[in-house]
N, C-alpha and C positions, 0 to 999 in steps of 0.2 A: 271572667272570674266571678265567681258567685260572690254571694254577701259574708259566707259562711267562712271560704277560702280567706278571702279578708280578713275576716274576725282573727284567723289563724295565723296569718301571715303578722299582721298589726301585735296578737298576743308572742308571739314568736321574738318580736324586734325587743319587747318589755326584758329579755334576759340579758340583754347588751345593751340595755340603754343608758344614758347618758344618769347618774344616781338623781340631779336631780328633777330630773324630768320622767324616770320612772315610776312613781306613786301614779301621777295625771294619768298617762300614758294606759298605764293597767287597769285605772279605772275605767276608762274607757271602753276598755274590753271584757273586763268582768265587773260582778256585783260587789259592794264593800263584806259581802261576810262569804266570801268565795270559799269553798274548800277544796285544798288541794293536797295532793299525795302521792308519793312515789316511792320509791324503796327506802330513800334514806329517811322521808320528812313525813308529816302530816300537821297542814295548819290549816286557820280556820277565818283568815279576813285580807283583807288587801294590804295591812300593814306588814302584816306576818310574811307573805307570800311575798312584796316588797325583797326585804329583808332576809329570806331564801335567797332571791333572785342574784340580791349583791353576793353573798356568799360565793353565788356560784361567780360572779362575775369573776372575783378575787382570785378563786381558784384557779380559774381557764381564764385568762387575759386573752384577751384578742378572740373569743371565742363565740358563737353566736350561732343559731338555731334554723335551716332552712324547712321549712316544711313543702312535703314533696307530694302530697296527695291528701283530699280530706273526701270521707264518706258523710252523708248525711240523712234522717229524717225525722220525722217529730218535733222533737225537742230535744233529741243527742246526735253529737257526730262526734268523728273517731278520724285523727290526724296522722299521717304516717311523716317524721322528721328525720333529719341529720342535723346529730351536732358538727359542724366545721370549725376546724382551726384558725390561727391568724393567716395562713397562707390558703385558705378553702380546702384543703382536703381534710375528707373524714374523720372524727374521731371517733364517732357512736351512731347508733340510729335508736330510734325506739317506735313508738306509738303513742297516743296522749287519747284519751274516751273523755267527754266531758258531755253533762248537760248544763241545757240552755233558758236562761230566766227566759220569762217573756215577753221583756224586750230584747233579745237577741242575743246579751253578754253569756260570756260564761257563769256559772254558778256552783258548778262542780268538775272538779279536772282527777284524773288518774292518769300518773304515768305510766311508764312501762318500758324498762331498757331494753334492748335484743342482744342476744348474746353475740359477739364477734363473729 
């Protein structure tokens, strides 16, 4: 598994994680003034992004994010996921494009749902 994949997989667990253990957790994986975006949101730091995250927690209980393939070069890669339910099957899939500070974290994330 690459580094990158990782990065992915690690950012991925931050949407079900434990509240208090997901601010650490995120930093980790991205920079404090990350921006992030997808259809519903657009914010601009780890607290904010944070605080997305529970949201989504709230909404989907039991709900958490596999990522299933990541592309990579430079200084961007581009994640292909599934959202799963509490029982693992399907809810959503999408794709996630983000660049990469350089030291490795995220620093800019775009989502992107796929239509059913």
């Amino acid at each position: 598994m690459s580094d990158t994949q990782r990065l992915w997989n690690d950012y991925a667990a931050c949407w079900s994680a434990d509240p208090a253990d997901r601010i650490t957790a995120l930093g980790a994986v991205a920079v404090d003034e990350v921006a992030y975006r997808d259809p519903g949101t657009e914010v601009g730091n780890l607290t904010e992004l944070a605080a997305y995250m529970a949201g989504f927690a709230g909404a989907f209980p039991g709900h958490r994010f596999r990522i299933d393939e990541v592309l990579e070069h430079h200084d961007r890669s581009l994640a292909r996921w599934t959202q799963l339910d509490g029982q693992d099957e399907a809810a959503s899939t999408g794709i996630s494009a983000a660049r990469h500070h350089e030291d490795g974290r995220l620093t800019d994330i775009t989502g992107f749902f796929l239509p059913a």
